[in-house]
Residue frames relative to the residue before (quaternion, step in Angstrom):
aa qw qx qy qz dx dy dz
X 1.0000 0.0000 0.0000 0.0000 0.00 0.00 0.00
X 0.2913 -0.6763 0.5812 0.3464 3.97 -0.68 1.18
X 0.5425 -0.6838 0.3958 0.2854 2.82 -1.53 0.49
X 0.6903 -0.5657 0.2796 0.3539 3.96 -1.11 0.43
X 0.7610 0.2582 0.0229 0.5947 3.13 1.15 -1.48
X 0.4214 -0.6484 0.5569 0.3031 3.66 -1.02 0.14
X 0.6306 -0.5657 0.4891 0.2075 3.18 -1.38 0.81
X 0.6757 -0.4135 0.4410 0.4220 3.69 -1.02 0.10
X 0.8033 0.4892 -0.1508 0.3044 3.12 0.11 -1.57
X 0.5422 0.5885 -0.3153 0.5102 3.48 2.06 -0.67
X 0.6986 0.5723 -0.2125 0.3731 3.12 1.06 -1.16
X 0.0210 -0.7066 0.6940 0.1366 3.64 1.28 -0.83
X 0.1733 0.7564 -0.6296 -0.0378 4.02 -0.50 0.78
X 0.1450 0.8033 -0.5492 0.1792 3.68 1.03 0.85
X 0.8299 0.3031 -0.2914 0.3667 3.46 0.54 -0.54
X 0.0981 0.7053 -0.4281 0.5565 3.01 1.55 1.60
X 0.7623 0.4814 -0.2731 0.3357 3.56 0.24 -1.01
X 0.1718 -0.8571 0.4769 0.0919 3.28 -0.65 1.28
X 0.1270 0.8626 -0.4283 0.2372 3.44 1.59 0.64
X 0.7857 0.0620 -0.0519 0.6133 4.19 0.64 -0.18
X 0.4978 -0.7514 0.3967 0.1739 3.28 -0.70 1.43
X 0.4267 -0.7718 0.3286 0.3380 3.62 -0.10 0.58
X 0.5951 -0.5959 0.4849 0.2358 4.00 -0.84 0.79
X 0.7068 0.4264 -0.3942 0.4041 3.28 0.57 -1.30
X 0.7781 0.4899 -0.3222 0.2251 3.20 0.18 -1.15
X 0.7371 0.2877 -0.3765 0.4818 3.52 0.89 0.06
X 0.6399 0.4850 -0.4730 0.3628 3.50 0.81 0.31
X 0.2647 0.7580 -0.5217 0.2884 3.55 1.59 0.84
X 0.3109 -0.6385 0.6507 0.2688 3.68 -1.01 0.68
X 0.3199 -0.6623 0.6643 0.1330 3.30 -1.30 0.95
X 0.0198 0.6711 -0.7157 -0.1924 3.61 -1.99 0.00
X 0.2790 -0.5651 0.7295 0.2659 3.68 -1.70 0.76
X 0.1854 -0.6360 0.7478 0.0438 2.57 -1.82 1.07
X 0.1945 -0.7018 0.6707 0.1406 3.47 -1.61 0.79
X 0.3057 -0.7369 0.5334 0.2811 3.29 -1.30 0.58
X 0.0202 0.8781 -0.4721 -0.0755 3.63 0.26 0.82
X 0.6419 0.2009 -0.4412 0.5941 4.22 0.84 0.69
X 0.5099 -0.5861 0.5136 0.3643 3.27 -1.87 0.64
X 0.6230 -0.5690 0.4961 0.2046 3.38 -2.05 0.72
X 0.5202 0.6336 -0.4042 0.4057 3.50 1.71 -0.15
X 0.8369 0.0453 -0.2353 0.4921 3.15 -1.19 1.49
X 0.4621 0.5284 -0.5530 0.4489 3.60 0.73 1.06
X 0.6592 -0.4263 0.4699 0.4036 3.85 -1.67 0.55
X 0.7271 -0.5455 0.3227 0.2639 3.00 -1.48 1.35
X 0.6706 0.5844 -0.2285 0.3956 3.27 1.25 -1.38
X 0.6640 0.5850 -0.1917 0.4245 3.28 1.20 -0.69
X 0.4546 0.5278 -0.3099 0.6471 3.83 1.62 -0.60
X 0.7354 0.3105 -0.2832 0.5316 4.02 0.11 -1.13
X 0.6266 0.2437 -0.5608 0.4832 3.64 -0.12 0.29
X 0.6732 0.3919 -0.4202 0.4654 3.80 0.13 -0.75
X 0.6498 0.3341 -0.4744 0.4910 3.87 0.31 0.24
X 0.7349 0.3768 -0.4118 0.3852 3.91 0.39 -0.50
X 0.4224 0.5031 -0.6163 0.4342 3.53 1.56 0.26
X 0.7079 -0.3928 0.4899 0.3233 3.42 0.19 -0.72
X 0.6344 0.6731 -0.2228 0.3078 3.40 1.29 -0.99
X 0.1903 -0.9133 0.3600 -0.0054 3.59 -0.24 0.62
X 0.7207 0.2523 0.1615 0.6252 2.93 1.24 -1.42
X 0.4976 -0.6146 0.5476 0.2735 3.49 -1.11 0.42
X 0.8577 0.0374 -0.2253 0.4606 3.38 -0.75 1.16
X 0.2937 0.6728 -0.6006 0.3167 3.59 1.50 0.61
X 0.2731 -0.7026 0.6570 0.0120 3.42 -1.64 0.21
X 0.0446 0.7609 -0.6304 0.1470 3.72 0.03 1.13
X 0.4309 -0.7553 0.4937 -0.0006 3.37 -1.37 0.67
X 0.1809 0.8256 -0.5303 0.0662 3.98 0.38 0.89
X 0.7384 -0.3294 0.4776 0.3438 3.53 -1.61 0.31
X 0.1746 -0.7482 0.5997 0.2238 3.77 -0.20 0.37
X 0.0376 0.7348 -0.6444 0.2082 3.82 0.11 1.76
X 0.7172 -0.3727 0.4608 0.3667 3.71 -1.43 -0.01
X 0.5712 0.5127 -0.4169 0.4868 3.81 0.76 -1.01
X 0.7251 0.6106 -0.2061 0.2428 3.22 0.57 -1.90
X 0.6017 0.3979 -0.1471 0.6767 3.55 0.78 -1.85
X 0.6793 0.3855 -0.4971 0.3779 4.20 0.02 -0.03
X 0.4883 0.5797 -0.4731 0.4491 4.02 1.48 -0.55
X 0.7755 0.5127 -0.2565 0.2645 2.78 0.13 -2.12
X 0.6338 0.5510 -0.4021 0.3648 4.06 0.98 -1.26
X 0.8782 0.1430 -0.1158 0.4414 3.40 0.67 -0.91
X 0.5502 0.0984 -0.7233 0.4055 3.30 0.21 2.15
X 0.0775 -0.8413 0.5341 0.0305 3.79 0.97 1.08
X 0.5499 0.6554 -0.4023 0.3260 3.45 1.43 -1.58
X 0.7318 0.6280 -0.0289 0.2631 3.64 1.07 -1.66
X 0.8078 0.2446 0.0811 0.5301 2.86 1.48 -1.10
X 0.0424 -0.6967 0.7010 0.1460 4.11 -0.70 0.27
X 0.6388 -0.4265 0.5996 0.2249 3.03 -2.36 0.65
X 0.0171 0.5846 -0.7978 -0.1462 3.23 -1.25 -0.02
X 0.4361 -0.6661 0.5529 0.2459 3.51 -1.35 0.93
């Protein structure tokens, strides 16, 4: 009969270990975005990225990691929003 579960050794869960704090993650560069036009009368699609930035308000200013996801929101409601470095 195979077995159900996997063995430790299958698993190799070493890269589990939270034993040194990881570098990358604070040497991320961040960017603040501002929303500086309103979301009224824009495509639905365009309101749900300006809410999963975070943005709410008009001249709010929220702060993310500057990752691929991020810089892929921000290009396309660019019309809406500026970077702040």
């Amino acid at each position: 009969m195979p077995l159900r579960y996997p063995t430790k050794e299958v698993l190799n869960l070493t890269w589990y270990s939270t034993d040194k704090p990881s570098k990358e993650i604070s040497n991320m560069a961040t960017i603040k975005v501002k929303q500086v036009k309103s979301a009224i009368n824009r495509p639905a699609r365009q309101k749900k990225t300006l809410q999963a930035l975070g943005l709410k308000k008009l001249n709010q200013v929220v702060e993310h990691e500057a990752n691929p996801a991020i810089l892929g929101m921000v290009a396309k409601v660019s019309h809406m929003v500026e970077v702040i470095k």
